[in-house]
N, C-alpha and C positions, 0 to 999 in steps of 0.2 A: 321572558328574557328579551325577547325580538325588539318592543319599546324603549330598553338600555341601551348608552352609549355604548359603542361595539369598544371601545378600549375599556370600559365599565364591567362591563361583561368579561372580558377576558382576566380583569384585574379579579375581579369575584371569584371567578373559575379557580384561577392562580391561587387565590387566599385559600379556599379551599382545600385544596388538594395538599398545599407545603402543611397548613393544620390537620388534615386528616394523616400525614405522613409523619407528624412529629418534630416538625419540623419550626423555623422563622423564616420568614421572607426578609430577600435581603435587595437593596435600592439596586441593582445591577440586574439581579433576575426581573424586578418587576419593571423595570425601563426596557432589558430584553423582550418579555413580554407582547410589553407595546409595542413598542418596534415591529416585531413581526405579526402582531394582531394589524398595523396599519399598513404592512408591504404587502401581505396577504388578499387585504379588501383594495388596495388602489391597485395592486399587481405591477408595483415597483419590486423589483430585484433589490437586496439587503445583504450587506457583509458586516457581521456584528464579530470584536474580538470579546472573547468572555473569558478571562482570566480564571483559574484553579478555584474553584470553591463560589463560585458565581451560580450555579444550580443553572447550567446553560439547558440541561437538557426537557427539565420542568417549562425554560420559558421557551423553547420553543414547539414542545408537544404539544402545552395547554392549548395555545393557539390551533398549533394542525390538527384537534381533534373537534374543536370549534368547529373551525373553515371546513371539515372532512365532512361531519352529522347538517350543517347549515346548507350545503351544495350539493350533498348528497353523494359526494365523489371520496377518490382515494387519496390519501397524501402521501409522498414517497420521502423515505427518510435513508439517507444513504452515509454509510462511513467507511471511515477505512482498515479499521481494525475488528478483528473477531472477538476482542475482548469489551468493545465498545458495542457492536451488536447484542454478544452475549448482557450485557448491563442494561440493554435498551428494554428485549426481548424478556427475559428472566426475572427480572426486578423492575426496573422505573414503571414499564406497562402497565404489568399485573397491580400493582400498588396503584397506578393511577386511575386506571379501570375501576379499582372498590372504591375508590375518594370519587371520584366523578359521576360514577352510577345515579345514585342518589340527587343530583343538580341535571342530568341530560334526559334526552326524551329516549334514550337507549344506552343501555352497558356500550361503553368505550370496544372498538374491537379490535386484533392486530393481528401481524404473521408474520415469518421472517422470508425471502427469498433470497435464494443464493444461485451465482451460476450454475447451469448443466453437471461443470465440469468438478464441481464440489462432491457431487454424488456419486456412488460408485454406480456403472454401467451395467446391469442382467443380463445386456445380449453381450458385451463385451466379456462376461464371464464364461456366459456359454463357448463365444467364440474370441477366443483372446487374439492380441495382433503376432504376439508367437506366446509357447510358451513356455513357463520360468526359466525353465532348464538351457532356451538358445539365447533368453538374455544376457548382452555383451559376450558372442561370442566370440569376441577380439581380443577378448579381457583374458585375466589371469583366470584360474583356477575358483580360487577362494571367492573373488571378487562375482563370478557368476553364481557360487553356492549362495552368497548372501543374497544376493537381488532376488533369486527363483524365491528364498526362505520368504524376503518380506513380501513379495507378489503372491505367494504361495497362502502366508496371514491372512491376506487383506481376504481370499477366496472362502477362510473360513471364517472371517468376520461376518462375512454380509450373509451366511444361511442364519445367523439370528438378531442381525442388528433390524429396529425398525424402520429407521430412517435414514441408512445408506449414507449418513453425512459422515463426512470427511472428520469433521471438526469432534465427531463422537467416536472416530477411533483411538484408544489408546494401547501403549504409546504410538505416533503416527508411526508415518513412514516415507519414505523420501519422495521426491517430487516423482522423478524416474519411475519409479514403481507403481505409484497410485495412477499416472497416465495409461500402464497397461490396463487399468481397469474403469479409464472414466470414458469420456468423451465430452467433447466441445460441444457449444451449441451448432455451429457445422456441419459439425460431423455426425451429430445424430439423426436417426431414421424417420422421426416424428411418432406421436404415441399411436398413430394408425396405422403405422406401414410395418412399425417395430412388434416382432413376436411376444414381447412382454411388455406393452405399453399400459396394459391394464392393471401391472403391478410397479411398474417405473417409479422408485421413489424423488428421481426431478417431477416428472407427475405429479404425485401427490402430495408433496410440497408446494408446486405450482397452485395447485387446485384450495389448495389452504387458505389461498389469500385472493381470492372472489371474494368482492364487498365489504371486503372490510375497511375501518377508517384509516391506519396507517400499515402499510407495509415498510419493514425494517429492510436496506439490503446494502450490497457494496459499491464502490465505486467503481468497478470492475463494472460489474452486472449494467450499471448506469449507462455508463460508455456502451456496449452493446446495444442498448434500448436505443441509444440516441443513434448509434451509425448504425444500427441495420434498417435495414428496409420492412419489417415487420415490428410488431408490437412484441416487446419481451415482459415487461411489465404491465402491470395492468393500467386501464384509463387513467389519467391524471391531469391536474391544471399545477400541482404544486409540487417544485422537490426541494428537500430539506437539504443542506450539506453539513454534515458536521465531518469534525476533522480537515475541514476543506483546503488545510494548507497541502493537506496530501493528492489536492485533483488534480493537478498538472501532471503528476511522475504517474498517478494509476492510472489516468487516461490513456499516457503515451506506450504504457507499458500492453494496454489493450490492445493499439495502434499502431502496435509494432510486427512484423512480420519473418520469420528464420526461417532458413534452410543448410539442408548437413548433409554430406552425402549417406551418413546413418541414416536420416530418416528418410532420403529417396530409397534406400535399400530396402527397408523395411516394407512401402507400398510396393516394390516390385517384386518382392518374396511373395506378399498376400497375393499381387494380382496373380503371381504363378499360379496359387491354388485354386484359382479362380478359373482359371483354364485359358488365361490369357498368355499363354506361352512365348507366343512371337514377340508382343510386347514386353515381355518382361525381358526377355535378353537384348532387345534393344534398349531397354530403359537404363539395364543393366550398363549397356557399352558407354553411354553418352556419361551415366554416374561418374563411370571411371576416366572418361575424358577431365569432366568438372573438376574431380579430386585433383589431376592431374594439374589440373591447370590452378586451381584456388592457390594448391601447394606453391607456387612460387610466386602469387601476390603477398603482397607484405600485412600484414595486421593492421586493423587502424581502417580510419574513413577511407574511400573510393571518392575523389569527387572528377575521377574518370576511368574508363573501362577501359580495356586492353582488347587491340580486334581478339586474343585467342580468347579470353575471357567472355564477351560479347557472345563469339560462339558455341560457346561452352554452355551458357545459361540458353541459348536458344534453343540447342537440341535436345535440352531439358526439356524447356519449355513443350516442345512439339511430342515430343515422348510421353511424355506426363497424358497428354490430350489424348494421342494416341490409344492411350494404354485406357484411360477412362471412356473414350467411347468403345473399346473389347468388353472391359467388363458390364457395359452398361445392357448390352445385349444379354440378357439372360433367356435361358432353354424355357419354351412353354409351359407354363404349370410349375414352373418353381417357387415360384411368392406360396401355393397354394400344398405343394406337395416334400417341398426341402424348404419351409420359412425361415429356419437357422442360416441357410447357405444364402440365402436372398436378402437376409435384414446384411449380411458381412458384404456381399456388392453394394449395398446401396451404401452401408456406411464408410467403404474404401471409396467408392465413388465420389463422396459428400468430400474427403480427406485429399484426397488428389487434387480434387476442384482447388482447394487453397494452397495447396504447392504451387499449382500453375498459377494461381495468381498475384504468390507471393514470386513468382519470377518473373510476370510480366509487369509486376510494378516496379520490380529492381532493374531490369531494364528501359523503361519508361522513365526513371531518373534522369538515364542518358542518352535521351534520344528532344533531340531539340526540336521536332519535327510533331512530337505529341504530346504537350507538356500534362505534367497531372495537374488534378484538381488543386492539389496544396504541394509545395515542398515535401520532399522527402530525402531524406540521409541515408544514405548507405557505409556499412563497414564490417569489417570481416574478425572475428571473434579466431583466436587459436588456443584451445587445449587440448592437454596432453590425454586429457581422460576423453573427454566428449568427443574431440575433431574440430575440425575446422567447420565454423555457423558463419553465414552472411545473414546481414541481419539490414531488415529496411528500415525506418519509424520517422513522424511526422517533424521536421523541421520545430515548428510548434503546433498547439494544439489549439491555442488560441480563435483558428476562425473554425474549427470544427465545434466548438464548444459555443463560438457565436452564432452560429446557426442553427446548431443544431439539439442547446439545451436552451441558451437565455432565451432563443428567437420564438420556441415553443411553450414554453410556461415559465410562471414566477418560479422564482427561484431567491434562496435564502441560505447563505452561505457563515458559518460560525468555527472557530477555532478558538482556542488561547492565544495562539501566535497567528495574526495577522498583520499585524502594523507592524509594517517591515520600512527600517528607516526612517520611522517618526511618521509614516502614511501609510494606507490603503494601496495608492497606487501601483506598486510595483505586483500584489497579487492579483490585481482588477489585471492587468494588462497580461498576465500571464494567465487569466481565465481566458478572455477577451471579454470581459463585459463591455458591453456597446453605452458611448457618452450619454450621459442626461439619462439614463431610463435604473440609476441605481443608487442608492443610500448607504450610510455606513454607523455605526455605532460603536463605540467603546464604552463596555460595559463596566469594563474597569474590574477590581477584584474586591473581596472583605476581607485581604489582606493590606499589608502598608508596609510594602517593601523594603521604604529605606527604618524602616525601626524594626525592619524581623532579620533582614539580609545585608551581607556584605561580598560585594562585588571586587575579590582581589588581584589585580596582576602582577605578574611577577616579571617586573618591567626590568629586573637584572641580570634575567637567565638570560641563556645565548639562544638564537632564533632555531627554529625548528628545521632539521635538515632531513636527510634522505637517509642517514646510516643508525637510527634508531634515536633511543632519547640519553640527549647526553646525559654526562656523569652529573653533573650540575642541575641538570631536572631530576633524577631519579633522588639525589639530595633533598631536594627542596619537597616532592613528592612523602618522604622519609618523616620529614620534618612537620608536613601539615599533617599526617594522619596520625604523629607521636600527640601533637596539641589536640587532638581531637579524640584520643583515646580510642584509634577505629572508626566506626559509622561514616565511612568515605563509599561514594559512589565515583567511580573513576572512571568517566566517559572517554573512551581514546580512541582517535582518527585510524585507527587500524588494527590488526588481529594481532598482528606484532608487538605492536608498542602495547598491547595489551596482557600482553604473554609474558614482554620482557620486563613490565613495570611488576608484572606480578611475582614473576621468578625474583626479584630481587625484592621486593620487598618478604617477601616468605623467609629469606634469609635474616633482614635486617629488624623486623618487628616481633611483636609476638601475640600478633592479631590472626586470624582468620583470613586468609585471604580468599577469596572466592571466584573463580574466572569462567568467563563466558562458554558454552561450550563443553563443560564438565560435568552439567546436566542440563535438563530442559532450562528456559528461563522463568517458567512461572514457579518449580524448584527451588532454584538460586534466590530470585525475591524473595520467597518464602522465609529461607534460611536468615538471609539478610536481615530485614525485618523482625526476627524472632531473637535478636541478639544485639547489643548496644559494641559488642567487640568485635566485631566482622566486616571486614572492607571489600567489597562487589568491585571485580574490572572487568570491562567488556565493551562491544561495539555500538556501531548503530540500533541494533534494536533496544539497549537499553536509555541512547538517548529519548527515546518516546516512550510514554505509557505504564512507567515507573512509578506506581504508588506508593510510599511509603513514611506517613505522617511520621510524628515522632520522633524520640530523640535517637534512633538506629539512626539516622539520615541526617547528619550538620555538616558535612563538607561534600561537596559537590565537584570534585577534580577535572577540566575540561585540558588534555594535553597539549592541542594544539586548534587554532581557526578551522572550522572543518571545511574548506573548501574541496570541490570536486575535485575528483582524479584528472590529473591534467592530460593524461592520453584518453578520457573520456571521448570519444568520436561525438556522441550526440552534441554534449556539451560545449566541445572544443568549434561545434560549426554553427549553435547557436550563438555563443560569442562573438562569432567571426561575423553573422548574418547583423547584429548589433552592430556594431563595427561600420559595417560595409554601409547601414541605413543614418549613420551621422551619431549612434548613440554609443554611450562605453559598455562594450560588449562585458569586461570585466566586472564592473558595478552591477549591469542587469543579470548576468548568469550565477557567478563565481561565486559575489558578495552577497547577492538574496538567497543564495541556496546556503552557505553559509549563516548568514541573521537567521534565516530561519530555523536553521538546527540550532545555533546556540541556543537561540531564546526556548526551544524544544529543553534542550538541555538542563537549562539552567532553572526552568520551570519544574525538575526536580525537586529542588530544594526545599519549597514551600507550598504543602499539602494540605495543611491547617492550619487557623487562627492561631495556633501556640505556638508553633514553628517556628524557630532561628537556624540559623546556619551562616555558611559562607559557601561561597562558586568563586573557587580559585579558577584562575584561565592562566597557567603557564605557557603562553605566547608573549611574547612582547610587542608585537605587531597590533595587537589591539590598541595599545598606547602609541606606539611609536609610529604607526603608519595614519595617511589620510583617511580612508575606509576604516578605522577602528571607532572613530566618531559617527559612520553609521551602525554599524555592528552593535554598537552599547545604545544605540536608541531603541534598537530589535529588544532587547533585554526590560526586565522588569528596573525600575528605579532604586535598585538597592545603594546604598550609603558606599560608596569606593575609596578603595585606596593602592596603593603599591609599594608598603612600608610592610616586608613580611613581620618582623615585630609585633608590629600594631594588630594583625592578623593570628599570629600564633596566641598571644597573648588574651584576644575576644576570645579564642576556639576552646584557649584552658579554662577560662572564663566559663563561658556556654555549657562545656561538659561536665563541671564541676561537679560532686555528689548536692543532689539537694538535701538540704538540713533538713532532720526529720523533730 
């Protein structure tokens, strides 16, 4: 093979494998292909959009299992969902591995890695940060029986689970609770210094993926590889991105830094038992100065600090250090003689370190005298359950990601939704990919959008306000799902209008109605999907990652533009920083975070080659406003209109009984 053209090569690999799967190749996958068979070997950087049904993930394996067995190296393949891993790992590999075999100088090899914090913790079981019975013990009654019950689970999940993964517990259980039992990559001991590192299932997960050709993992995990200062993943020249419209918000979300007076409470309870005593009531006094003082800063960004505030954070700060150089002292012969008590110092130790320097970055914001490396936001979160969080996170993320992924290897970035306003540009700059060093493809789909899809507005309803969805949408709402006989996916900007569109329809149809929230979401799909008469509402997570070929699925309801919250603090200083740099912070924040959830959205609709529907958008702004003529380029090219008539009339059409 070595004497074949390397795009020859690739194209043969490709043939194979879609023939050994059952499959056809189709002109989008084998152009993908190329593409990254030719970004790979020049080590140009690649953003290909691959449309539904495009076999994006065939064209860019084949390639990274090439480049992987030819260099001898690892290829990193990163996404952003568990249900995408799970497809990656479960199915595409395994299938491509037996198709491949046979053509390579070795079986195809792979593994998955996940963060730390995915795994449940051995020492943290031994030695939990309290347990079940004092968590929230601020809280009510009930509200602490239930959290001890699921922390109490997960204790006897893990004496038989094999792999400690998150993702194999069922049913889960809340973020809250699984923290009692995991730990960060910070916060842990290391498998040498940790009393059960010889049975650590991050370990042996880790260890799984030595030598192999592709490691699968997240974006999450990515981000740490790149900003720490150690190797989290294994060697590599290549990373894959799929789903890559999700790297900005996982990146940032890595990048982001809290504090709660709960969880300063919580390190100075442990370091008490630590026998750090003095420390802890001092740590104790300064907590309740902080509370004291957060309490009467308003919610919302900080783009300045108050001297009592100022203060408040410093005697954290100095407290926190404090209290981790007490417990860092441990009694002779501890490691060796009480290893349980000594792996809980080192890892309260490891956990302090990032308190304190999740405060000395929040006051590094505002000190003009040290500026940080990149921008950083600050703003102060209030609930009624949690507490009061200040929270830090990167301005953008843009030159951490130009440094510190494009600057270090190729890299090959692929979604559905990338061409946001008829170009690349707006996601390239929101990665930071650096000028000239990067390529773009539209793969395009083996669909034909304007002959499967119809793109409706309902350019008569009244504009979307604050006090839920008028009378006149919940109508009109009434009226496409009666045309449609049900099979409505009703994507809606909020929990509310989600709730309230459902309560009233429940009353006024005589469909299923199915809402977010009433069980899991891969449930709900389920249900969905198994019936042509049942109408799904719900939020964001069902904007993404909705399979559901078929005729269950012809109307696509989008309630309103889904623009961000507009007390959003990260967002609202992003804009502003737009703004301030000559460009329209609106169009770059608002309107791209927007396009790209629509087109998310509306990429529901068509699953399969057979597929019809329609993506009603009751906004009128899509029409009416300047920004709606970018918004509808983000979108697939379905046939439009804003004649509901003409619309009702297709959808009775569509659903009709087929003659037998």
């Amino acid at each position: 093979m070595s004497d074949q053209p390397l795009n020859q090569t690739t194209t043969d690999l490709l043939s194979a494998a879609v023939a050994a799967l059952g499959g056809a190749e189709r002109p989008g996958q084998v152009a993908m292909a190329k593409a990254v068979t030719s970004a790979l070997d020049s080590e140009r950087h690649l953003a290909v959009q691959a449309g539904t049904g495009t076999g994006k993930s065939l064209a860019y394996l084949v390639p990274a299992i090439r480049h992987a067995q030819a260099s001898d190296t690892t290829v990193i393949v990163s996404t952003a969902t568990i249900a995408l891993q799970r497809q990656l790992v479960e199915r595409d590999l395994p299938r491509l591995a037996d198709a491949l075999e046979p053509l390579m100088e070795k079986r195809p090899t792979f593994a998955i890695q996940k963060g730390r914090s995915n795994y449940v913790c051995l020492h943290k079981l031994a030695v939990p940060d309290e347990p079940p019975e004092a968590l929230f013990d601020d809280e009510s009654t009930s509200q602490t029986s239930w959290m001890g019950k699921q922390v109490a689970r997960v204790h006897d999940w893990a004496q038989e689970t094999e792999t400690g993964d998150r993702d194999d517990l069922e049913p889960g259980v809340p973020d809250m609770a699984w923290r009692q039992v995991s730990v960060t990559s910070a916060e842990c001991l290391g498998a040498t210094r940790c009393p059960h590192g010889a049975e650590c299932f991050a370990e042996l997960a880790k260890a799984r993926t030595k030598d192999v050709d592709i490691v699968v993992t997240n974006h999450a995990l990515l981000a740490i590889d790149a900003l720490a200062d150690v190797d989290i993943l294994p060697e590599h020249d290549v990373v894959i991105v799929d789903e890559a419209h999700e790297l900005d918000g996982r990146i940032t979300s890595v990048a982001t830094s809290e504090i709660s007076a709960r969880a300063l409470s919580m390190s100075a309870r442990r370091a008490g038992k630590l026998n750090a005593t003095r420390e802890k009531d001092d740590l104790e006094k300064v907590i309740d100065d902080f509370t004291a003082t957060v309490d009467l800063e308003e919610p919302g960004r900080w783009e300045n600090i108050s001297d009592s505030a100022r203060g408040a954070f410093v005697g954290v700060r100095d407290a926190l250090w404090k209290t981790r150089e007490a417990i860092s002292k441990a009694p002779d012969g501890e490691s060796a003689n009480d290893p349980e008590r000594f792996a809980e110092r080192e890892n309260l130790k490891n956990h302090i370190q990032d308190q304190h320097d999740a405060i000395v970055r929040i006051l590094e914001v505002f000190d003009e005298d040290n500026p940080a490396d990149y921008d950083d936001v600050v703003w102060l979160e209030r609930s009624k359950r949690f507490g009061d969080t200040v929270a830090v996170a990167p301005l953008s993320v843009s030159g951490l990601l130009r440094e510190k992924l494009f600057g270090e290897q190729t890299v090959v970035l692929t979604s559905a939704t990338l061409n946001v306003g008829g170009n690349f540009n707006a996601m390239a700059a929101s990665w930071g990919l650096p000028d000239g060093t990067w390529d773009s493809l539209d793969a395009g789909t083996p669909f034909d959008p304007r002959k499967s899809g119809i793109l409706y507005t309902a350019k008569h309803l009244p504009q979307p306000g604050r006090d839920g969805l008028a009378e006149e949408t919940l109508d009109e709402i009434a009226g496409l799902i009666t045309a449609a006989g049900g099979r409505t996916l009703g994507l809606f900007s909020s929990k509310r209008a989600a709730q309230q569109a459902a309560e009233a329809m429940q009353k006024r149809l005589p469909f299923d109605i199915l809402v977010q929230g009433e069980d899991s979401t891969g449930a709900l799909v389920d249900k969905f999907s198994a019936s042509e008469n049942v109408c799904l509402f719900g939020t964001l997570t069902l904007w993404q990652g909705v399979d559901v070929p078929g005729r269950s699925l012809s109307l696509v309801i989008i309630d309103r533009i889904p623009f961000p919250r507009p007390d959003d603090p990260l967002q609202q200083a992003r804009a502003k920083a737009a703004d301030a740099a000559g460009r329209s912070g609106f169009m770059e924040v608002s309107a791209t975070h927007a396009a790209l959830l629509m087109a998310q959205g509306a990429g529901r609709l068509l699953r399969s080659v057979d597929d019809r529907g329609v993506v009603a958008v009751l906004d009128p702004r899509l029409e009416t406003k300047r920004y709606g003529s970018f918004l509808r380029k983000s979108l697939p090219d379905f046939w439009s209109t804003s004649d509901p008539d003409v619309v009702r009339g297709a959808l009775r059409r569509l659903v009709a009984p087929v003659p037998k």
